[in-house]
N, C-alpha and C positions, 0 to 999 in steps of 0.2 A: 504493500500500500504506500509505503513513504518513497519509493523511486517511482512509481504513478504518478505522488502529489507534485516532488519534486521536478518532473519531466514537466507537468503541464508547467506549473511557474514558468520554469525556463521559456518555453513555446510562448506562453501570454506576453513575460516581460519582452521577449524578442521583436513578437509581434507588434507589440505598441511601437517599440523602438524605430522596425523599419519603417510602420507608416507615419510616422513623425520625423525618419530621415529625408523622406521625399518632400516632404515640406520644408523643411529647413533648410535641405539644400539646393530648391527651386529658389529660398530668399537670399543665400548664399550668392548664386550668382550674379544676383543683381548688385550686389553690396559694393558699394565706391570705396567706403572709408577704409582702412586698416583697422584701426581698432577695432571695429564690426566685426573684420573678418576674424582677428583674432579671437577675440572672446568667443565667437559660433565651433573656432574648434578648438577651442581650451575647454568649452561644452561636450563635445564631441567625447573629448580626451576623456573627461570624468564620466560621462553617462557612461562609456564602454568599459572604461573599467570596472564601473559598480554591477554594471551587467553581468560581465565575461568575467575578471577575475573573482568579483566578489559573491556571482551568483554561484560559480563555479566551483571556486574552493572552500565555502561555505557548503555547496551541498556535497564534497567529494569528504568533509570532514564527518558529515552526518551519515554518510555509506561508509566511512570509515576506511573510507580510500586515499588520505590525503598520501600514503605513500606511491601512488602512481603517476605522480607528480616528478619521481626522480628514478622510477621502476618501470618497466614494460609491463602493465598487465596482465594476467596468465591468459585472460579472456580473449584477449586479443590475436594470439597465436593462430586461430583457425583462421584470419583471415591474413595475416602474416604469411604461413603456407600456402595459400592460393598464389603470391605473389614468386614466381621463379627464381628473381634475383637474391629471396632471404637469405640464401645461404654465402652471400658476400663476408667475407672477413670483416671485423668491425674494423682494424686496422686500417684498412682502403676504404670505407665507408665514411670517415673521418677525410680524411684525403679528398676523396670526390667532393663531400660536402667544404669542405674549407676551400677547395677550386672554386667551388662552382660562388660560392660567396667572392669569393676574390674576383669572377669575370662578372657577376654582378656589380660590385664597383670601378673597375677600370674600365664596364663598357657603361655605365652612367658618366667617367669624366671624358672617355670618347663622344658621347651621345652630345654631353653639355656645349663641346668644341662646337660638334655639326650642328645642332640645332643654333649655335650664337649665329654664322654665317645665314643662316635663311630670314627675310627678311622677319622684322618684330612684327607679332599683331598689334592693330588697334582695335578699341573698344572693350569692350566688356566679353572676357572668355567663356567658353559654354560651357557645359559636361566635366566630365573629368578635372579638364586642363583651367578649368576656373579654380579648382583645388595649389595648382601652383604658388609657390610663394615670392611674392612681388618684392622684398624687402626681407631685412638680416630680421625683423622681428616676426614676420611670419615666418620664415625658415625656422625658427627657433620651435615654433608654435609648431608645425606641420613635422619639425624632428620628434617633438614628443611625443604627436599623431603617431607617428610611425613607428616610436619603439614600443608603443601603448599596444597598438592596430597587431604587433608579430606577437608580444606575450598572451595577448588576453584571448585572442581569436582561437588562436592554437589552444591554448587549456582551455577554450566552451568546447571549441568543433573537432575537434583532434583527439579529444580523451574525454571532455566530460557529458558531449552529447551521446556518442556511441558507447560508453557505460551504461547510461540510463536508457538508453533503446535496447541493451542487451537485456539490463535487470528487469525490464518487464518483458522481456519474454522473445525479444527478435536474436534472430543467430547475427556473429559477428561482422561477416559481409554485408549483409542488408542492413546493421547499424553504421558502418559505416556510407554506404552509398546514402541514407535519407541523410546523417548528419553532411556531409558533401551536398543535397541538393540545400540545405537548407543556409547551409554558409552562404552557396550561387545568391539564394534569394534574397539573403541578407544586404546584397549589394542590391536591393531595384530599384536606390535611387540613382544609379548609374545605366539607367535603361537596359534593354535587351542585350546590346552589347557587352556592357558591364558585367552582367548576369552572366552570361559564356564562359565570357575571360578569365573570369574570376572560378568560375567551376571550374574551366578547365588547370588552374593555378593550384585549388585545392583538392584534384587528383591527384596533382603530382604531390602536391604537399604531402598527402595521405601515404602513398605510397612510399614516398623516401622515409617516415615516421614507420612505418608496418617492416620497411627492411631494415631501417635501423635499430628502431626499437628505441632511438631517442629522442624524445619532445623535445629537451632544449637544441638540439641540433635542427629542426625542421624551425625552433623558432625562431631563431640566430639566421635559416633562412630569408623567414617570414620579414623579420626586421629590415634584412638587406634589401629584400625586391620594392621596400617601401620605402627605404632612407634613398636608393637607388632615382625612384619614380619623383618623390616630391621632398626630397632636399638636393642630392649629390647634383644629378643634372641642369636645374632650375638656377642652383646657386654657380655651376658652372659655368652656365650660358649668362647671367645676368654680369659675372666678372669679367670674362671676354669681350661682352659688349661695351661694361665702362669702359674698360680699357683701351677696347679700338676709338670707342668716342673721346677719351683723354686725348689720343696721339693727333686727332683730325683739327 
């Protein structure tokens, strides 16, 4: 009964969340000021923690699971096995993962390069790319987005929703695919496309956690493809660009 009660909370709190994302981020892109902008994700930053870390490890402490926060699950193993590459050495599994972080940042301050040369937009940015940060104080604001956005998501969607999909009663694989569709939809205030991208990110996310077996290593991912998208490149391109404007 208490991973029932628990599961719904999770689903209601989430549920308010996303349809209160699409509003807020529809006034989001209008927003001229900075300050505005800042404080919408210094909001951001706290609703998702209270949500994700605090609904999370609060309800992982009441299943009495807060050890699988630094442990692979046992429960998890059957869908682990479905996966061919488990039986990777964790040795190279460490390697791969620390590569693959590291071409996450060396290809954001390549990106930051090519994107300064194409001409700047004017006006008011749409979707996504209004999330960028215009200014070292939203860069700061949109850093803590990001390292918030890799710890909190991964301990809801990564461990603590496919827990509670198993303890009432689904097998391991199908806990993980609904908790994956539901992370996709947690992005819909990034429209359909959003939705995709983002599923298709938290496959792989899943999958590199099922062969690793290690959360903080998928979150140490998580963190990078975010400080990657709206710090490292943003702040990239906005310094190239003073710079070429200093020299003119």
């Amino acid at each position: 009964m208490i991973p029932v009660a628990l599961l719904a909370i999770a689903l209601l709190a989430l549920a308010w969340a996303v349809i209160a994302d699409i509003d807020e981020f529809r006034r989001f892109q209008l927003m001229e000021y900075t300050h505005r902008r800042q404080r919408m994700i210094l909001w951001w930053v706290l609703k998702y923690f209270l949500l994700f870390v605090g609904l999370g490890v609060a309800g992982l402490a009441i299943l009495g699971r807060l050890d699988s926060l630094w442990t692979f699950p046992a429960e998890f193993v059957e869908a682990a096995a479905a996966i061919p590459a488990f039986d990777i050495e964790s040795d190279s599994i460490g390697f791969v993962g620390g590569a693959l972080i590291g071409a996450l940042l060396g290809g954001g301050i390549l990106g930051g390069v090519l994107a300064a040369r194409r001409p700047e937009a004017t006006g008011l940015a749409r979707g996504v790319e209004s999330m960028l940060p215009r200014n070292a104080a939203e860069t700061r604001c949109t850093a803590l987005l990001s390292i918030n956005a890799g710890v909190s998501e991964e301990i809801f969607f990564r461990l603590y929703l496919p827990l509670l999909f198993m303890a009432v009663g689904t097998g391991a694989i199908l806990a993980f695919v609904l908790a994956g569709l539901i992370f996709a939809l947690a992005h819909a205030y990034q429209g359909i496309v959003g939705i995709l991208v983002t599923g298709l990110v938290g496959a792989v996310l899943t999958i590199v956690y099922l062969i690793s077996g290690s959360l903080w290593l998928v979150i140490a991912i998580h963190v990078a493809l975010d400080l990657n998208a709206l710090v490292l490149r943003p702040t990239i391109t906005r310094l190239v660009r003073q710079r070429a404007a200093g020299r003119q």
